[in-house]
One Martini backbone bead per residue (centre of mass of N, CA, C, O) as a GRO file, in nm:
protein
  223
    1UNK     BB    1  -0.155  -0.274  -0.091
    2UNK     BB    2  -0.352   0.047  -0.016
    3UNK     BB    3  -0.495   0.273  -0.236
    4UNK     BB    4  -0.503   0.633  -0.296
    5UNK     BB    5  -0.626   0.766  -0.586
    6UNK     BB    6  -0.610   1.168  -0.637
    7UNK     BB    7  -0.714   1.239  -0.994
    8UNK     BB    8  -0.921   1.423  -1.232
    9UNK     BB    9  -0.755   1.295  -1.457
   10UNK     BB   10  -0.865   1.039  -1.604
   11UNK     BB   11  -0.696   0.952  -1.747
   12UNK     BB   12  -0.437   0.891  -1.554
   13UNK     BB   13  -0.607   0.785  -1.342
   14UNK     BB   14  -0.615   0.511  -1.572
   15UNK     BB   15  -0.335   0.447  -1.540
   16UNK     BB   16  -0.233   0.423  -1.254
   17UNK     BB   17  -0.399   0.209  -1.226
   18UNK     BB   18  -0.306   0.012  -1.378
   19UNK     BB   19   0.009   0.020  -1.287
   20UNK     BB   20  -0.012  -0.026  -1.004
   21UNK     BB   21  -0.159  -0.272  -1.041
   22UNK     BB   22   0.119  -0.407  -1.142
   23UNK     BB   23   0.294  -0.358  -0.866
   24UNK     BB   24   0.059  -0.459  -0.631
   25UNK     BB   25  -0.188  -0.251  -0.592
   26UNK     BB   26  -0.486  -0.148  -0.434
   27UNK     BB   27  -0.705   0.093  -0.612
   28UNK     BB   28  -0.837   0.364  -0.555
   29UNK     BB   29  -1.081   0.612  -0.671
   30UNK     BB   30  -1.060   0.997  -0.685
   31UNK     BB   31  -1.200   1.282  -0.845
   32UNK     BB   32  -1.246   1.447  -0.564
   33UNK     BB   33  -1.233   1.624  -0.254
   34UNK     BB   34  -1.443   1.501  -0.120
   35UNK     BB   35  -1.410   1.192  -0.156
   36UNK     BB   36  -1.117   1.191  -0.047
   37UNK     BB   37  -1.171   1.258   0.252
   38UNK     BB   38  -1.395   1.043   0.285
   39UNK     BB   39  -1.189   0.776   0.244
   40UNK     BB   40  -0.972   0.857   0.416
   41UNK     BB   41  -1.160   0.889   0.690
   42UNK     BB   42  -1.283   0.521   0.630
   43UNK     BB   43  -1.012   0.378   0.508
   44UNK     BB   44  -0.732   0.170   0.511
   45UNK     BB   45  -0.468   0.292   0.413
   46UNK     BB   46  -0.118   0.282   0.311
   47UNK     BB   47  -0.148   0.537   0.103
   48UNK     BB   48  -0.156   0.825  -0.095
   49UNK     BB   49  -0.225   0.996  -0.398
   50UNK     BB   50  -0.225   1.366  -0.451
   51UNK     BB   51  -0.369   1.591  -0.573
   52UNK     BB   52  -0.471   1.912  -0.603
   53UNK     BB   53  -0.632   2.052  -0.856
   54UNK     BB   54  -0.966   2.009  -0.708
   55UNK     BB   55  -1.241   1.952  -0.714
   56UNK     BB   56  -1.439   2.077  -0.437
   57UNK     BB   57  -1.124   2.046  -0.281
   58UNK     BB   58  -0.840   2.098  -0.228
   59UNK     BB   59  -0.544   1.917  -0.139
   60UNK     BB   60  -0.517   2.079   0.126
   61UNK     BB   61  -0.762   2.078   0.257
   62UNK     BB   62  -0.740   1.779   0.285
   63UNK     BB   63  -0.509   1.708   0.420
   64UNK     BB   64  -0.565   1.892   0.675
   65UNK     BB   65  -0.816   1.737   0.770
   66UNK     BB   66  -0.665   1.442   0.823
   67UNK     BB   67  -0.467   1.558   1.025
   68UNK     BB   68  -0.663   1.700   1.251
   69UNK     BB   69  -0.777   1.396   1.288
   70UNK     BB   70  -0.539   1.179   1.285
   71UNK     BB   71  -0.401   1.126   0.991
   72UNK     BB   72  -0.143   0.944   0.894
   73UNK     BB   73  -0.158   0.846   0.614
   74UNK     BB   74   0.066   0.867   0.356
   75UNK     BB   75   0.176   1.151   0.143
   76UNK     BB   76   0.152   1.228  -0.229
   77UNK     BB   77   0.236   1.476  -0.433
   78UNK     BB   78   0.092   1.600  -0.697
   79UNK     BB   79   0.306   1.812  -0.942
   80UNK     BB   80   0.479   2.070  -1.018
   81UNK     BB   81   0.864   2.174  -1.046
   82UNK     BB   82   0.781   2.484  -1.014
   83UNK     BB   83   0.583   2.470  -0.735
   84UNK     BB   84   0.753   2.525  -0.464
   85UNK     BB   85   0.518   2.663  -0.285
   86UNK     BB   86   0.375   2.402  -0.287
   87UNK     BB   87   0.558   2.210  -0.151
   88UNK     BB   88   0.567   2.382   0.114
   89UNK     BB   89   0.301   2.357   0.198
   90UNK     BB   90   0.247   2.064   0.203
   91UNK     BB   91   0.463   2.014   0.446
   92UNK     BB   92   0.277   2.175   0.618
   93UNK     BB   93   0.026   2.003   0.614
   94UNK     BB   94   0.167   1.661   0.588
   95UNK     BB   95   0.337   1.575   0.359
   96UNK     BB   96   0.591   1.305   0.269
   97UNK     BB   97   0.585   1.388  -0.040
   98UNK     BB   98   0.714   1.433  -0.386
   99UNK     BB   99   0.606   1.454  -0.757
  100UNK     BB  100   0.648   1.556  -1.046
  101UNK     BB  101   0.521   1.671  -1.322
  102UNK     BB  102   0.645   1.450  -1.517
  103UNK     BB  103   0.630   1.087  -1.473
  104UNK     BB  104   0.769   0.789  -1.350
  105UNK     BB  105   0.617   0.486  -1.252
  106UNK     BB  106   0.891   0.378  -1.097
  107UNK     BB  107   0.943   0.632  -0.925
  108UNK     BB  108   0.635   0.623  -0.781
  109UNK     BB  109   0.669   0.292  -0.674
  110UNK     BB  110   0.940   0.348  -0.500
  111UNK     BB  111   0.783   0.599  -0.295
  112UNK     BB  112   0.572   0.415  -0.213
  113UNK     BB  113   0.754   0.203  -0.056
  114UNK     BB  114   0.905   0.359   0.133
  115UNK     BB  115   0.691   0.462   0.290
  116UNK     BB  116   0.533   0.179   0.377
  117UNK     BB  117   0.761   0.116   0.537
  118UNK     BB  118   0.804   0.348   0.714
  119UNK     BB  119   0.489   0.297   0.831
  120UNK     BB  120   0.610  -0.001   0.942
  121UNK     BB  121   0.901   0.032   1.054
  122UNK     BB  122   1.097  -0.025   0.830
  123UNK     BB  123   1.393  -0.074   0.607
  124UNK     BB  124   1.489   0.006   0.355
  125UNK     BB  125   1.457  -0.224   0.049
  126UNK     BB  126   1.455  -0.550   0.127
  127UNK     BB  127   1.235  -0.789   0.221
  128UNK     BB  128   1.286  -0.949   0.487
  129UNK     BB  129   1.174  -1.270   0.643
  130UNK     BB  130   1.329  -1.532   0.741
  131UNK     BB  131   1.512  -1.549   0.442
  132UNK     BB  132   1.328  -1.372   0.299
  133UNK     BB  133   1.251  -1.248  -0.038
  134UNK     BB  134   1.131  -0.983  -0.178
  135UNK     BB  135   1.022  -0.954  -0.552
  136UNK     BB  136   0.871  -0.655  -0.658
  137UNK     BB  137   0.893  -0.642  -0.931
  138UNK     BB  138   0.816  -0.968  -0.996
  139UNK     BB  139   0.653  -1.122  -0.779
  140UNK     BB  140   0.816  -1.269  -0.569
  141UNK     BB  141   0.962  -1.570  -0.382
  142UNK     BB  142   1.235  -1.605  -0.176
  143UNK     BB  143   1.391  -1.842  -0.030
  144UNK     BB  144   1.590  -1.975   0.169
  145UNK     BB  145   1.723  -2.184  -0.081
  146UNK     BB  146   1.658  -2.011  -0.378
  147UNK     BB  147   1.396  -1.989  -0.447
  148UNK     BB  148   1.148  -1.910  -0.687
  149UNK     BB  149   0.778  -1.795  -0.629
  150UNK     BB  150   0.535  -1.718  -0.789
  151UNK     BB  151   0.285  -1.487  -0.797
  152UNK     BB  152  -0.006  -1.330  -0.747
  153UNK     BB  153  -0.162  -1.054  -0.664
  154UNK     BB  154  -0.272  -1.158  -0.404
  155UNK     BB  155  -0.056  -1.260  -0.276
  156UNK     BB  156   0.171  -1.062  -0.260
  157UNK     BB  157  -0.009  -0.858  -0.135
  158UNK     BB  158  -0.038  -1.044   0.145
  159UNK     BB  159   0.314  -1.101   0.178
  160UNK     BB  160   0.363  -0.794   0.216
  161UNK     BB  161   0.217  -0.774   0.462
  162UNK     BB  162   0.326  -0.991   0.649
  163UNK     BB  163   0.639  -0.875   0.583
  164UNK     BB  164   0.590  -0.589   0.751
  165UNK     BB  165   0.404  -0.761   1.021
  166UNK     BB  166   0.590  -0.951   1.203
  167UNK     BB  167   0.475  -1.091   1.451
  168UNK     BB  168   0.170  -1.040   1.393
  169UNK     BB  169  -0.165  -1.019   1.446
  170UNK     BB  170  -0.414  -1.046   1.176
  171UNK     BB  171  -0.712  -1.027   1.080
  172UNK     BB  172  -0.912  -1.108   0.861
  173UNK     BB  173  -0.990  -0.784   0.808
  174UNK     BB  174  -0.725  -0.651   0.768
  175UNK     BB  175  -0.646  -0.765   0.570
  176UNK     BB  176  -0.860  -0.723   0.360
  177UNK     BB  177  -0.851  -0.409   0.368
  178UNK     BB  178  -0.518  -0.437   0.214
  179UNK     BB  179  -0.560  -0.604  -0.041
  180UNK     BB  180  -0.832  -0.464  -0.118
  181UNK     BB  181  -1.060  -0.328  -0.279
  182UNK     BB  182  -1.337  -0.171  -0.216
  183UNK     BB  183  -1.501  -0.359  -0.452
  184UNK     BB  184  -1.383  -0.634  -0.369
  185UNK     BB  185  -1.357  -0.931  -0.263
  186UNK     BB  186  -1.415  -1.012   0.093
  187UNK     BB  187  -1.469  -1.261   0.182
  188UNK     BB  188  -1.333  -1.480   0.368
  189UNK     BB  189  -1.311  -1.758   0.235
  190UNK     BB  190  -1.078  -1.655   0.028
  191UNK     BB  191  -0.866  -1.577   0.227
  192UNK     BB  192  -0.836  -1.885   0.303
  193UNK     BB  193  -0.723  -1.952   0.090
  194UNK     BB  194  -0.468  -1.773   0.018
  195UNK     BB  195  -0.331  -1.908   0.253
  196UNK     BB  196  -0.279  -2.161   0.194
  197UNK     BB  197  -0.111  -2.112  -0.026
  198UNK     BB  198   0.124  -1.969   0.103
  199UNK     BB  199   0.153  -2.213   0.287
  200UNK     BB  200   0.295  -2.387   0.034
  201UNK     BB  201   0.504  -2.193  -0.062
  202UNK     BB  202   0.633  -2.061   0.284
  203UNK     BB  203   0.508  -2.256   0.467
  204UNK     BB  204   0.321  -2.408   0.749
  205UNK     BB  205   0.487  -2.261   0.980
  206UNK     BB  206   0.520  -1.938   0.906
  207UNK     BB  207   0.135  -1.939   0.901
  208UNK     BB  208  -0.021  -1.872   1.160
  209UNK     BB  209  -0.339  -1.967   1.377
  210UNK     BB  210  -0.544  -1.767   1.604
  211UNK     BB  211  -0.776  -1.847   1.742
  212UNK     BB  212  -0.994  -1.549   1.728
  213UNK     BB  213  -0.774  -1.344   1.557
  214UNK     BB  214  -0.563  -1.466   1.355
  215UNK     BB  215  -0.258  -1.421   1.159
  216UNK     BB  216   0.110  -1.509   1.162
  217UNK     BB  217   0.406  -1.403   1.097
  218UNK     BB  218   0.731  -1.580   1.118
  219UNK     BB  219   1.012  -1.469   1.291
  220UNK     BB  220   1.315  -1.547   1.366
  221UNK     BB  221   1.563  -1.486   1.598
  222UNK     BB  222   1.801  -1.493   1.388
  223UNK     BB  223   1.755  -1.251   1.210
   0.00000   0.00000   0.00000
């Protein structure tokens, strides 16, 4: 899953990066509100964390901005928790979720995961698809027979994406776009190694191939 933190404190914005990405999530980051609406209006992410006082543009400002043009990716406001009246602004504007400063980071990795759930149509809890369960936390896959796999970064980010939606056609491009950050190794050719490794993992009958369209996880109908 990929990520925008937008965060004018430095420090903070470098510990975000670096905690997020080891919970699993591919991270891109705008020090200011101008970059981040122009990211936000460009690139697929799969939710936003997004700070208020921002130089260059207010967070509300962008935020209003994204949802004018139809732009629903969820998005999480960072403040102080005695700003009541940003709160009440925030959802007016159209933000889904709120965590104030200072916050810990499990609680912000755990409000992260329900939104992208809820954005993928999914139902709170533990990701499980055809007996599989994935295990966010260790960073795990759990097999039909009770085995558990780890995954490397990319493949987990990878198999989180295919198990939020089974049973669709995926592009290599939108995998890519998904998986990856800005700047990350987008070739498609690492996709296909990638793919591969998943399917020794959690078999090769799993992981179809539609040629000319990209790939889909299969979900048994008895799930």
């Amino acid at each position: 899953m990929r990520l925008l933190v937008v965060e004018d404190d430095a420090e903070l914005a470098a510990a975000l990066k670096r905690d997020l990405g080891r919970a699993g999530f591919a991270v891109d980051q705008a020090g200011d509100g101008v970059e981040a609406e122009y990211l936000g209006d460009v690139e697929p992410y799969d939710a936003v964390v997004l700070d208020l006082g921002l130089p260059g543009r207010h967070g509300l400002e962008v935020l209003r901005g994204w949802r004018g043009r139809g732009i629903t990716v969820p998005v999480l406001i960072l403040t102080a928790w005695d700003a009541w009246h940003e709160r009440v602004d925030g959802f007016k504007a159209g933000a889904d979720d709120y965590l104030g400063k200072p916050f810990h980071v499990q609680e912000l990795v755990a409000r992260l995961n329900a939104l992208t759930r809820r954005g993928s149509g999914r139902a709170p809890g533990d990701l499980m698809v055809g007996g599989m369960r994935l295990d966010e936390a260790r960073q795990e896959v759990i097999l039909p027979t009770g085995e558990r796999r780890g995954l490397t970064g990319t493949e987990f980010r990878l198999l989180r994406y295919f198990m939020l939606h089974p049973d669709q056609v995926l592009s290599k491009s939108r995998l890519t776009e998904h998986v990856y950050e800005y700047d990350g190794d987008k070739d498609s050719n690492v996709m296909e190694v990638y793919i591969k490794r998943l399917r020794d993992i959690v078999g090769r009958e799993r992981i179809q191939t539609r040629r000319g369209q990209g790939y889909l996880l299969i979900a048994p109908r008895e799930e």
